[in-house]
Backbone as XML, in Angstrom:
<?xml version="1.0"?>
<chain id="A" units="angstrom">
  <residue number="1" name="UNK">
    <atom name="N" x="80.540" y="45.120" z="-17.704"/>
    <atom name="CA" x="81.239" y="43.896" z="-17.312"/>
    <atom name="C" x="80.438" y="43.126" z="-16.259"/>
  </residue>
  <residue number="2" name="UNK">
    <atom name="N" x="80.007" y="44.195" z="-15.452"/>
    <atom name="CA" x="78.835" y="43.019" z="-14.152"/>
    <atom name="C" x="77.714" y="42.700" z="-14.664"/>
  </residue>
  <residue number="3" name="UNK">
    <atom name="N" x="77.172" y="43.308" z="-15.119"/>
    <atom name="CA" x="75.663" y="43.611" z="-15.914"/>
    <atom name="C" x="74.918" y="42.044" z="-16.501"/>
  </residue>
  <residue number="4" name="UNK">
    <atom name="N" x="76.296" y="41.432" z="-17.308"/>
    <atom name="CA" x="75.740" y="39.949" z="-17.522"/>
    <atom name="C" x="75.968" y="38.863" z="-16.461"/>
  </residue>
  <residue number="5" name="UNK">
    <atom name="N" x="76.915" y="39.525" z="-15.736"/>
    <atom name="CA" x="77.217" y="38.296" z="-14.022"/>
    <atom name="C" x="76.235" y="38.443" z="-13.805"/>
  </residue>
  <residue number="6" name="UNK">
    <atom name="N" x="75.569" y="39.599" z="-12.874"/>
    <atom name="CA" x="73.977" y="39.333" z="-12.567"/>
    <atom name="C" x="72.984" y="39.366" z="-12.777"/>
  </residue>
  <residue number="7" name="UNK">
    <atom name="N" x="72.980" y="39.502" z="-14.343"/>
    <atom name="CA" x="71.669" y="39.278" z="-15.327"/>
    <atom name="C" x="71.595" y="37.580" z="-15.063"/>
  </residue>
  <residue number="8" name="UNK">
    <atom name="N" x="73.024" y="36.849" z="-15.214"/>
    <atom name="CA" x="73.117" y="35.207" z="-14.987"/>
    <atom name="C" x="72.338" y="34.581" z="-13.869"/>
  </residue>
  <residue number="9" name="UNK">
    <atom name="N" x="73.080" y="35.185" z="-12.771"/>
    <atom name="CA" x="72.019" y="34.482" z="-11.322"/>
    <atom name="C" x="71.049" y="35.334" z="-11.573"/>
  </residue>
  <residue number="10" name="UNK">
    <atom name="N" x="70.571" y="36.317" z="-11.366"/>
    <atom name="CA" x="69.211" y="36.307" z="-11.554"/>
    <atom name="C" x="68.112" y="35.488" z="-12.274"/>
  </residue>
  <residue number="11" name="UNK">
    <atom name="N" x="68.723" y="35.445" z="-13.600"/>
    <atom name="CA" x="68.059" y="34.049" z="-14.328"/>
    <atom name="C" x="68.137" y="32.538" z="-13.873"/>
  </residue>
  <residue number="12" name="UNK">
    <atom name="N" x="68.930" y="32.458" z="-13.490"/>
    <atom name="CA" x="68.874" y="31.230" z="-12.662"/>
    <atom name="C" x="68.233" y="30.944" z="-11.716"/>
  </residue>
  <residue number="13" name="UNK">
    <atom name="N" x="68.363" y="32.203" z="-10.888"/>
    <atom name="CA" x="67.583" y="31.907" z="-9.636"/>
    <atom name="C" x="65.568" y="32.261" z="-9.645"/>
  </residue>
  <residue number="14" name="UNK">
    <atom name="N" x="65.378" y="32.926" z="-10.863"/>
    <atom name="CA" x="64.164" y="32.754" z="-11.229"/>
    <atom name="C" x="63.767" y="31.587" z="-11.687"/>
  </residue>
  <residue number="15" name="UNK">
    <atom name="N" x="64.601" y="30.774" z="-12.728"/>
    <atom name="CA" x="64.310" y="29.567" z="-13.340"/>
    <atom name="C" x="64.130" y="28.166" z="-12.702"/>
  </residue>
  <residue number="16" name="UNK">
    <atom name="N" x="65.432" y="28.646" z="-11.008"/>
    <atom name="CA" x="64.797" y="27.546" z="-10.628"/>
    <atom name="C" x="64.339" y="27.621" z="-9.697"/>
  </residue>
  <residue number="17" name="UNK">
    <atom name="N" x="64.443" y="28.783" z="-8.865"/>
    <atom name="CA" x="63.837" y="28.925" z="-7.617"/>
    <atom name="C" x="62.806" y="29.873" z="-7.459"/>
  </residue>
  <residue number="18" name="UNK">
    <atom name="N" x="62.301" y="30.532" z="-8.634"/>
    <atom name="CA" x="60.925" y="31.333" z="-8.645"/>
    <atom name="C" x="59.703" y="30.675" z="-8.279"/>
  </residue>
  <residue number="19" name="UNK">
    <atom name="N" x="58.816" y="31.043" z="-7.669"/>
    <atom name="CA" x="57.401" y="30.759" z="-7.790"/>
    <atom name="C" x="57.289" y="29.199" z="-7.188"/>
  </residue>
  <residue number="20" name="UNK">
    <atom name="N" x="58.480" y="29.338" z="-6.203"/>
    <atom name="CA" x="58.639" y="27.571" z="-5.328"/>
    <atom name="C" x="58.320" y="28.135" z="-3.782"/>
  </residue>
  <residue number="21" name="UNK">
    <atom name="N" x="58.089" y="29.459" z="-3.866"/>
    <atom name="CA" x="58.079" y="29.757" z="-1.759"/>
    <atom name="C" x="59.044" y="29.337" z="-1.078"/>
  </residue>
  <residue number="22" name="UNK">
    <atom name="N" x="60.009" y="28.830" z="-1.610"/>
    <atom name="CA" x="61.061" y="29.055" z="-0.640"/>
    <atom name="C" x="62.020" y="29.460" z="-0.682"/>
  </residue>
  <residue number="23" name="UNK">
    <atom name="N" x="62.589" y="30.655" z="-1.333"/>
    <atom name="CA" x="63.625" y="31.540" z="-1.441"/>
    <atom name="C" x="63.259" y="33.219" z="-2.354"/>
  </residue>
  <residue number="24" name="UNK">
    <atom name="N" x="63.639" y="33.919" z="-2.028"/>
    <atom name="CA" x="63.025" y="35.494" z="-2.909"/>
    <atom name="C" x="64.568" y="36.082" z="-2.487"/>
  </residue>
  <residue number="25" name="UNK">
    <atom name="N" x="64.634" y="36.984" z="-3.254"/>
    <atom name="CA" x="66.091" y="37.701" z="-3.749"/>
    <atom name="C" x="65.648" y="38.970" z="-3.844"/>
  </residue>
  <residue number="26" name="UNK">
    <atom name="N" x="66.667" y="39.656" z="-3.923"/>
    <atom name="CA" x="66.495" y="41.129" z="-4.367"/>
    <atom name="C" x="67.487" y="41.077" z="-6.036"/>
  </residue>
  <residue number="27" name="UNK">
    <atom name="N" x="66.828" y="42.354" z="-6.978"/>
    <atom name="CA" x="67.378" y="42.780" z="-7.978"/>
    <atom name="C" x="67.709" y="43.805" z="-8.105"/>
  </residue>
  <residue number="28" name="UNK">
    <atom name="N" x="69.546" y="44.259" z="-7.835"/>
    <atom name="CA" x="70.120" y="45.347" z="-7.854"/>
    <atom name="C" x="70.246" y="46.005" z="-8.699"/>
  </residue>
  <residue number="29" name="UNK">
    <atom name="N" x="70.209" y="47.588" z="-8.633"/>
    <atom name="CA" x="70.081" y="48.685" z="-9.450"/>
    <atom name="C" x="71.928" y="49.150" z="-9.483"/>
  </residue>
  <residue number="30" name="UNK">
    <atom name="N" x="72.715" y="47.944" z="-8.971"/>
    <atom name="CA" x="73.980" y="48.606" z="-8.583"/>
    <atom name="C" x="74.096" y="47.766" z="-7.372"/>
  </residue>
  <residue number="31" name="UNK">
    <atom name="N" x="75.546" y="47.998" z="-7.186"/>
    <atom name="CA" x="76.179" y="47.600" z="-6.087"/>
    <atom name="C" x="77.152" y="45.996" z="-6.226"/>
  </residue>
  <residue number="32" name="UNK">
    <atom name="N" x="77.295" y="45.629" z="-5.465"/>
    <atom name="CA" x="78.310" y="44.046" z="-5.879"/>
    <atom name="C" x="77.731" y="42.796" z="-5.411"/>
  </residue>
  <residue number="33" name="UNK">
    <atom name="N" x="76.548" y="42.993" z="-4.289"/>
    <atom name="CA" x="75.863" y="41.719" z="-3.879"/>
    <atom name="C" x="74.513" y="41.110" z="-4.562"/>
  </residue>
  <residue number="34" name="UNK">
    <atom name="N" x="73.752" y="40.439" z="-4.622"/>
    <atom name="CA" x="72.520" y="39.402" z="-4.475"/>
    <atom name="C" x="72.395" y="39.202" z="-2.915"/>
  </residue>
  <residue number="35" name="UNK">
    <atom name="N" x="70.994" y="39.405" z="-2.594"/>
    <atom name="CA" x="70.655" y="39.299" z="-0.781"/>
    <atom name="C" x="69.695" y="38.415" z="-1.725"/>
  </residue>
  <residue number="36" name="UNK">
    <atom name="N" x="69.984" y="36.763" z="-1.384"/>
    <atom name="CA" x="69.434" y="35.731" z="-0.988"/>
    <atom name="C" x="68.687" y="35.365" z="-0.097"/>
  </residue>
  <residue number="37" name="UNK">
    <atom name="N" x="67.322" y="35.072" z="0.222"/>
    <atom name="CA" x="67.014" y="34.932" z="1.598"/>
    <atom name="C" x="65.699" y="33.603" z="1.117"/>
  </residue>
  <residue number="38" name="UNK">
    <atom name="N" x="66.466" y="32.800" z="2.359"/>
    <atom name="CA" x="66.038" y="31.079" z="1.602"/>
    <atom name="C" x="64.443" y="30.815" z="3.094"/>
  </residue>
  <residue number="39" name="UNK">
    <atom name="N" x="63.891" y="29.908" z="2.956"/>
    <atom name="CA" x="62.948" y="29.612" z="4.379"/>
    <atom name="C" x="64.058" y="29.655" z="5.459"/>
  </residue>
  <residue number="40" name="UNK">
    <atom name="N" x="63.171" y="30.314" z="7.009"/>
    <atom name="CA" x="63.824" y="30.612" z="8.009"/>
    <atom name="C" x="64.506" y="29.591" z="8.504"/>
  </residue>
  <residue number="41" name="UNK">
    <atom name="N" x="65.888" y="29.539" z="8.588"/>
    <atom name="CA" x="66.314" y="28.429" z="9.657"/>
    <atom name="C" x="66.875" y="27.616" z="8.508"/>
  </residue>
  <residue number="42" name="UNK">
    <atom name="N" x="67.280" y="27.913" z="7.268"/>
    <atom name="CA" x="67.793" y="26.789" z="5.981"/>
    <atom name="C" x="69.218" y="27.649" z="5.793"/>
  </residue>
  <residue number="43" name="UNK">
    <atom name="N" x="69.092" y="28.664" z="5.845"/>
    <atom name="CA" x="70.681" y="29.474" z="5.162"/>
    <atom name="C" x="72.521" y="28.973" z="5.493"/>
  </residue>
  <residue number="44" name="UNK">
    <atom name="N" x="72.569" y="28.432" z="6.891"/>
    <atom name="CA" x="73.457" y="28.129" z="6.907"/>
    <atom name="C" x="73.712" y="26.394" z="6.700"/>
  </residue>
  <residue number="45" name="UNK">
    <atom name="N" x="72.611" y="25.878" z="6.934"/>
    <atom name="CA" x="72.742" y="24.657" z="6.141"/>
    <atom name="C" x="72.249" y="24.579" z="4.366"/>
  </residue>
  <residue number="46" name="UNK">
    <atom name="N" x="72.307" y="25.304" z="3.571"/>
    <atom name="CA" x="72.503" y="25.473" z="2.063"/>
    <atom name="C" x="74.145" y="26.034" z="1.934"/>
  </residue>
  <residue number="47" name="UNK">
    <atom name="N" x="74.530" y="26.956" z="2.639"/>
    <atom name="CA" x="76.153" y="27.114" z="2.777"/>
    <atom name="C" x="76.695" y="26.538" z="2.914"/>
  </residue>
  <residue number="48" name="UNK">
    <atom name="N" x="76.505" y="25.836" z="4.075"/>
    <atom name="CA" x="77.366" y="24.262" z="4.679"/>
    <atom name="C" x="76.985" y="23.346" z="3.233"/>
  </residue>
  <residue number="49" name="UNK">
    <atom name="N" x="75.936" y="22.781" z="2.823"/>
    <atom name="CA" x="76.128" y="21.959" z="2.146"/>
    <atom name="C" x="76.527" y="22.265" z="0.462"/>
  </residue>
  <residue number="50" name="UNK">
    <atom name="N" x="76.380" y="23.664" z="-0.101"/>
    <atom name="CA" x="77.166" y="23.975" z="-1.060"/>
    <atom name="C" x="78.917" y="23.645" z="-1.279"/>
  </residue>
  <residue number="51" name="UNK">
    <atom name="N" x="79.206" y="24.366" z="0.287"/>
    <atom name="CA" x="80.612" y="23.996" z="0.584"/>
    <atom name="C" x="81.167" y="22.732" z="0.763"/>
  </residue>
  <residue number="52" name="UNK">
    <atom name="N" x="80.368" y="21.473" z="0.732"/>
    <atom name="CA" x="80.839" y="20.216" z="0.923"/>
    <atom name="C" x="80.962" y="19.363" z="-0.355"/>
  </residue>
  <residue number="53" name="UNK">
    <atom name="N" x="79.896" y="20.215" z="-1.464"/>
    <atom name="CA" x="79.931" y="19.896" z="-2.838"/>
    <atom name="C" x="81.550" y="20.641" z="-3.535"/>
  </residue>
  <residue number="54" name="UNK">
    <atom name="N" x="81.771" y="21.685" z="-2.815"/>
    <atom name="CA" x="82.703" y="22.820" z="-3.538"/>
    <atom name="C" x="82.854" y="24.280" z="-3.973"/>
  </residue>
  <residue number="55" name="UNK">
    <atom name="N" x="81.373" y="24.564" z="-3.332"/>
    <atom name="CA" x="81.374" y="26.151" z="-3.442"/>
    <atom name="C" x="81.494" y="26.863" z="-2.702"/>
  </residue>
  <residue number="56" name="UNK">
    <atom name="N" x="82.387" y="27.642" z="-2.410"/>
    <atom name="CA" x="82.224" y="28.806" z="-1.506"/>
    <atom name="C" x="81.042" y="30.162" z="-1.444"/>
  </residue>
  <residue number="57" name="UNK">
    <atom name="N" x="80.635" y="30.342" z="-0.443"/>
    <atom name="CA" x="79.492" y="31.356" z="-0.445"/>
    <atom name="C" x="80.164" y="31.535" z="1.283"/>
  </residue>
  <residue number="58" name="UNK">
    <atom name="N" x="79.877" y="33.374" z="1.006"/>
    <atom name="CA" x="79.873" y="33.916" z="2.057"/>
    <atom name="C" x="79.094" y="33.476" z="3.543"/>
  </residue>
  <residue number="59" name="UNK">
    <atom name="N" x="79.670" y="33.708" z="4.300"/>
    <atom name="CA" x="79.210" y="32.586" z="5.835"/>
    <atom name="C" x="77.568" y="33.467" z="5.588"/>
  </residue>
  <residue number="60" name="UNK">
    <atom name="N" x="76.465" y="32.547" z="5.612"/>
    <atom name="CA" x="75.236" y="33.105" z="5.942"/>
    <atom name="C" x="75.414" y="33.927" z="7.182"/>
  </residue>
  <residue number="61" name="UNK">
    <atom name="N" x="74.274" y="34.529" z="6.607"/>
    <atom name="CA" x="74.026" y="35.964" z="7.515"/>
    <atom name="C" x="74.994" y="37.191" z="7.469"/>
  </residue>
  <residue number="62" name="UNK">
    <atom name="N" x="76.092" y="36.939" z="6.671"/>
    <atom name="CA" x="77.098" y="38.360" z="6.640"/>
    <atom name="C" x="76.445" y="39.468" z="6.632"/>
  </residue>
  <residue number="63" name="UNK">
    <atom name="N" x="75.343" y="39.587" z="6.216"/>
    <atom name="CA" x="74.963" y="41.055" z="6.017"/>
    <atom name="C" x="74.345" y="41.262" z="7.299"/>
  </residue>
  <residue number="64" name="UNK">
    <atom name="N" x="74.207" y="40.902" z="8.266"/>
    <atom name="CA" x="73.552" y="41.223" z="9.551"/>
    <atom name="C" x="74.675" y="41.909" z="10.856"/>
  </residue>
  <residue number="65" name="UNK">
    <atom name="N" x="74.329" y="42.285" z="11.552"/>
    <atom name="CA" x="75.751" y="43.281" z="12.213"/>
    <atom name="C" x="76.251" y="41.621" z="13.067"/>
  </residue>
  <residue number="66" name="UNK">
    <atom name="N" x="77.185" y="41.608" z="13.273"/>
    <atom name="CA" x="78.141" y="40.760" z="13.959"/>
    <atom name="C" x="77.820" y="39.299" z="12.924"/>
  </residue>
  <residue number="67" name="UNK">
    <atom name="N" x="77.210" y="39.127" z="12.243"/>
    <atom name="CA" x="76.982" y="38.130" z="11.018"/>
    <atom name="C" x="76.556" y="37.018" z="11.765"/>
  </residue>
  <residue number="68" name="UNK">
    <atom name="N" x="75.003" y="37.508" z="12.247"/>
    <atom name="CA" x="74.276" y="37.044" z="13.143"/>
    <atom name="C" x="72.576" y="37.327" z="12.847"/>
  </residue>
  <residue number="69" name="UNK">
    <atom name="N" x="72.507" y="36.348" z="11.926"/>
    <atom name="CA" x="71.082" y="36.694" z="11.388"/>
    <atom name="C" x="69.955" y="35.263" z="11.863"/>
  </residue>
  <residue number="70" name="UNK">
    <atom name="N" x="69.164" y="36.586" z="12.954"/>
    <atom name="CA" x="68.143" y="36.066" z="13.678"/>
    <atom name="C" x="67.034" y="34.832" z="12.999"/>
  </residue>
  <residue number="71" name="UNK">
    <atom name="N" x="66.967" y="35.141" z="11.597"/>
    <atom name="CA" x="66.126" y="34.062" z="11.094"/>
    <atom name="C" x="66.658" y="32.860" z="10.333"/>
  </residue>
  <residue number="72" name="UNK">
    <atom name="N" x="68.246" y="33.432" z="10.315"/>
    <atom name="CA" x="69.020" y="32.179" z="9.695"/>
    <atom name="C" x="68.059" y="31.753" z="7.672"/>
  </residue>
  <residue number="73" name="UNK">
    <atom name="N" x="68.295" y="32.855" z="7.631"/>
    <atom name="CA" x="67.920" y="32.908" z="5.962"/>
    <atom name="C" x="68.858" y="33.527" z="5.410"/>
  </residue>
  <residue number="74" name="UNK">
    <atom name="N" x="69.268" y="34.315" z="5.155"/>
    <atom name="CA" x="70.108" y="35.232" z="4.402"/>
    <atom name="C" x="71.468" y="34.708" z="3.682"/>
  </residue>
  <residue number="75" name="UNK">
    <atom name="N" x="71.429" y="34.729" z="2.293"/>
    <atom name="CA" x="73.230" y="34.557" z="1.988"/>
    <atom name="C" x="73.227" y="35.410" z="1.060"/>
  </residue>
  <residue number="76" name="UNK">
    <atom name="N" x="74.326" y="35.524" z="1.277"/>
    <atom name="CA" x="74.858" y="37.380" z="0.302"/>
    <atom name="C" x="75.822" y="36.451" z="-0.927"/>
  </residue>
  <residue number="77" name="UNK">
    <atom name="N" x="75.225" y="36.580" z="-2.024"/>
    <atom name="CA" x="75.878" y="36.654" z="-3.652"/>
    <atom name="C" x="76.902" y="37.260" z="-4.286"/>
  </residue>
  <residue number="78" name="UNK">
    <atom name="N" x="78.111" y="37.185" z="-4.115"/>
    <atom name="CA" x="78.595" y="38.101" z="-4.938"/>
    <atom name="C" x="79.228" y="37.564" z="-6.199"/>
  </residue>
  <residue number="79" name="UNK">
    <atom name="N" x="78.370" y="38.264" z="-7.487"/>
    <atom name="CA" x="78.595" y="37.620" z="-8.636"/>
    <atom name="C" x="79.762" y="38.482" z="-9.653"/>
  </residue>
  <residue number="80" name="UNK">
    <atom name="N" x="80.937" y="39.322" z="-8.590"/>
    <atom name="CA" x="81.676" y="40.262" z="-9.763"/>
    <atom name="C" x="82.923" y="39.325" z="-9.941"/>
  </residue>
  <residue number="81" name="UNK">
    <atom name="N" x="83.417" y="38.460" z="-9.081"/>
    <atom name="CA" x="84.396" y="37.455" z="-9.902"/>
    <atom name="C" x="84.496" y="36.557" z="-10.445"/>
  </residue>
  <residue number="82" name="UNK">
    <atom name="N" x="83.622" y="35.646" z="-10.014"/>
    <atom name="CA" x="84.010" y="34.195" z="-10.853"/>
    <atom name="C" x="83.674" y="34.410" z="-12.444"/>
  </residue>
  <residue number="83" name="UNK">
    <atom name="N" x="83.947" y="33.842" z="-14.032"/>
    <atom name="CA" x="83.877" y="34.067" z="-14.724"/>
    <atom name="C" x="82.222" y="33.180" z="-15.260"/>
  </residue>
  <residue number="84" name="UNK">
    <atom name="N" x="81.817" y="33.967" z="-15.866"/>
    <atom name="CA" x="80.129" y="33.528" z="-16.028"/>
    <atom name="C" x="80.283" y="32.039" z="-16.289"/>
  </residue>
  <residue number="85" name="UNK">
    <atom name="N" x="80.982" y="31.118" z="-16.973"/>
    <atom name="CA" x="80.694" y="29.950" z="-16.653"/>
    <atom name="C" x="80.790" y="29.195" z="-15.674"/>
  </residue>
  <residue number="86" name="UNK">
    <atom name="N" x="81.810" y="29.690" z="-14.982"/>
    <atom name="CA" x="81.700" y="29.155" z="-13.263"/>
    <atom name="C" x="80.341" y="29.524" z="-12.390"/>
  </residue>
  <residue number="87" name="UNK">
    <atom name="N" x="80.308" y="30.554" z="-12.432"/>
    <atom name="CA" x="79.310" y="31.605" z="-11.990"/>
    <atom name="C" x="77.644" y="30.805" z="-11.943"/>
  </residue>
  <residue number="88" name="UNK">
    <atom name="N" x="78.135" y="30.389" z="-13.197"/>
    <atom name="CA" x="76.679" y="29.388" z="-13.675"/>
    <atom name="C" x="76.246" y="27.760" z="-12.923"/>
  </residue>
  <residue number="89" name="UNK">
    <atom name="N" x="77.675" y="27.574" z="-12.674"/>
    <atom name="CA" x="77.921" y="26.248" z="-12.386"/>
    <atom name="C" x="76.909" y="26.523" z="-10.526"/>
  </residue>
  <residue number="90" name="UNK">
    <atom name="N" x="77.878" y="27.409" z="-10.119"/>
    <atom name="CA" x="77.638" y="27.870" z="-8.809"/>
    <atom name="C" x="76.556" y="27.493" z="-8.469"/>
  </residue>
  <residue number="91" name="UNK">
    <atom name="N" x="75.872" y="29.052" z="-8.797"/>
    <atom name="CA" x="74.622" y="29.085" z="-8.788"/>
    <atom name="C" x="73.397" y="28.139" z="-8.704"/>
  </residue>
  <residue number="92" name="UNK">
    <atom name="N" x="73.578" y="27.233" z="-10.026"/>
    <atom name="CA" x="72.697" y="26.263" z="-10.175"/>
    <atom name="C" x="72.595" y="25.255" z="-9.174"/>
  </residue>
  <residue number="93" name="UNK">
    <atom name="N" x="74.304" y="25.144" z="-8.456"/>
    <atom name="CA" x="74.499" y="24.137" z="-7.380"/>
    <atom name="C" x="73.919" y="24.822" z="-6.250"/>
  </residue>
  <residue number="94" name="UNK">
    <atom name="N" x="74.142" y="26.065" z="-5.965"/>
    <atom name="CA" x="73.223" y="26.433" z="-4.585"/>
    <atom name="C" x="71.744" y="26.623" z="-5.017"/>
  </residue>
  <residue number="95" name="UNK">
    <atom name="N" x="71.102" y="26.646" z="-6.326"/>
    <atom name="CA" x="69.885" y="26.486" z="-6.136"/>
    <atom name="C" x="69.315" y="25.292" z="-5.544"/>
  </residue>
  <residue number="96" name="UNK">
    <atom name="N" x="70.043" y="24.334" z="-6.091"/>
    <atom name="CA" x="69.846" y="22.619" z="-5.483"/>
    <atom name="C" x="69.910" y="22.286" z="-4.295"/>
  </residue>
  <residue number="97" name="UNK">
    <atom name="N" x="70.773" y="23.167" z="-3.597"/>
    <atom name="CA" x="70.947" y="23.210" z="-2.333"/>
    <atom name="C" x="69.784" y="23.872" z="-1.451"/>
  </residue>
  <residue number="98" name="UNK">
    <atom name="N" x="69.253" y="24.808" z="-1.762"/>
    <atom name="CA" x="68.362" y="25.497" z="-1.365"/>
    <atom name="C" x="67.184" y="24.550" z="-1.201"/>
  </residue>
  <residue number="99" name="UNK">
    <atom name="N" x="66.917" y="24.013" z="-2.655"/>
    <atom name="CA" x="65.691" y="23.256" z="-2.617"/>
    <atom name="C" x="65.791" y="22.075" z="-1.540"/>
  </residue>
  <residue number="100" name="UNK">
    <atom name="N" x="67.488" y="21.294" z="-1.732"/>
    <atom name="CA" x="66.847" y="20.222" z="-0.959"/>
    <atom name="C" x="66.791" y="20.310" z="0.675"/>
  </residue>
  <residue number="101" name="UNK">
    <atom name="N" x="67.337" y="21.516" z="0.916"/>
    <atom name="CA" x="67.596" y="21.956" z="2.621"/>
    <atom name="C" x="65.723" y="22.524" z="2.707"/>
  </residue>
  <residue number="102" name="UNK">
    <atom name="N" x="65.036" y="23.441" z="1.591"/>
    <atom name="CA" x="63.863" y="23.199" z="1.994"/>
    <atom name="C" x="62.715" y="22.169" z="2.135"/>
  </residue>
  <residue number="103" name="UNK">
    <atom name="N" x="63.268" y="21.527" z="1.025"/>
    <atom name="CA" x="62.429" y="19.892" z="1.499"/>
    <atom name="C" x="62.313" y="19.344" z="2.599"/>
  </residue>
  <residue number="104" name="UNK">
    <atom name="N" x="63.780" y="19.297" z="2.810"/>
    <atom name="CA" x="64.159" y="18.510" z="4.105"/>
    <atom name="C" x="63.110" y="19.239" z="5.660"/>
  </residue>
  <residue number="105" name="UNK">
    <atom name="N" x="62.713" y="20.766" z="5.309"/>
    <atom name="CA" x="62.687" y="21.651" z="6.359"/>
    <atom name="C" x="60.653" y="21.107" z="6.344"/>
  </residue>
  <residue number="106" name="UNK">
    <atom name="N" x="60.574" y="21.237" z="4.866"/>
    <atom name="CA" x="59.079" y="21.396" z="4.834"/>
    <atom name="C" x="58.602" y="20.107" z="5.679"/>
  </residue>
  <residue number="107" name="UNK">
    <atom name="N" x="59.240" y="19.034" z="5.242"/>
    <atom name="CA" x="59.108" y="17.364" z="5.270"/>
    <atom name="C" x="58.688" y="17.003" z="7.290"/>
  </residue>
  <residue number="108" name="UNK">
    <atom name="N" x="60.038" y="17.767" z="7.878"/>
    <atom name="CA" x="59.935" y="17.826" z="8.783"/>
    <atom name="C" x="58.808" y="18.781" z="9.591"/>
  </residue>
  <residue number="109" name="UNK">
    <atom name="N" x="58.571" y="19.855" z="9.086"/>
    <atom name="CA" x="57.269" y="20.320" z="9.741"/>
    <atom name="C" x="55.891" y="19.709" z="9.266"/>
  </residue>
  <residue number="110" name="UNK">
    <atom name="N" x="55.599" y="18.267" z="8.652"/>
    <atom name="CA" x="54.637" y="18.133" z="8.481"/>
    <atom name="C" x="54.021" y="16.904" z="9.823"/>
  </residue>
</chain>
């Protein structure tokens, strides 16, 4: 039953955010999360701005003790409820998000 939830983001998040340098994931052998981890200092503004489109994603950094993550990258995935076409919708919207919070990040360090 999970197996194609996160076969989904995984494909997604290879398709659109592979081989761009600014986000790498882990691929679970098990368990209920995706550890997202976007350029330093973008994670809670890709949350914030997912959530203003309509998606909920766990407050960046949850996985850090007091949900306090020093590099401000991290968002934790969890793909065991929504039903794969939502799931899809999601996803694709926080990839967009990702990209344009790293633009915005790259743009400014130049």
């Amino acid at each position: 039953i999970l197996k194609p939830k996160f076969d989904t983001v995984i494909g997604i998040l290879e398709a659109e955010l592979g081989n761009k340098g600014i986000a790498w994931w882990n691929k679970p052998n098990g368990g209920y999360f995706i550890s997202l981890n976007t350029l330093p200092g973008c994670a809670k503004e890709v949350v914030a701005m997912a959530s203003e489109a309509g998606v909920k994603f766990t407050n960046a950094g949850a996985t850090f003790p007091y949900g306090k993550d020093p590099l401000d990258r991290n968002i934790r995935i969890a793909p065991t409820f929504p039903p794969i076409s939502e799931l899809k919708k999601a996803i694709e919207l926080l990839c967009i998000c990702v990209q344009l919070v790293s633009a915005k990040k790259i743009l400014k360090e130049m």
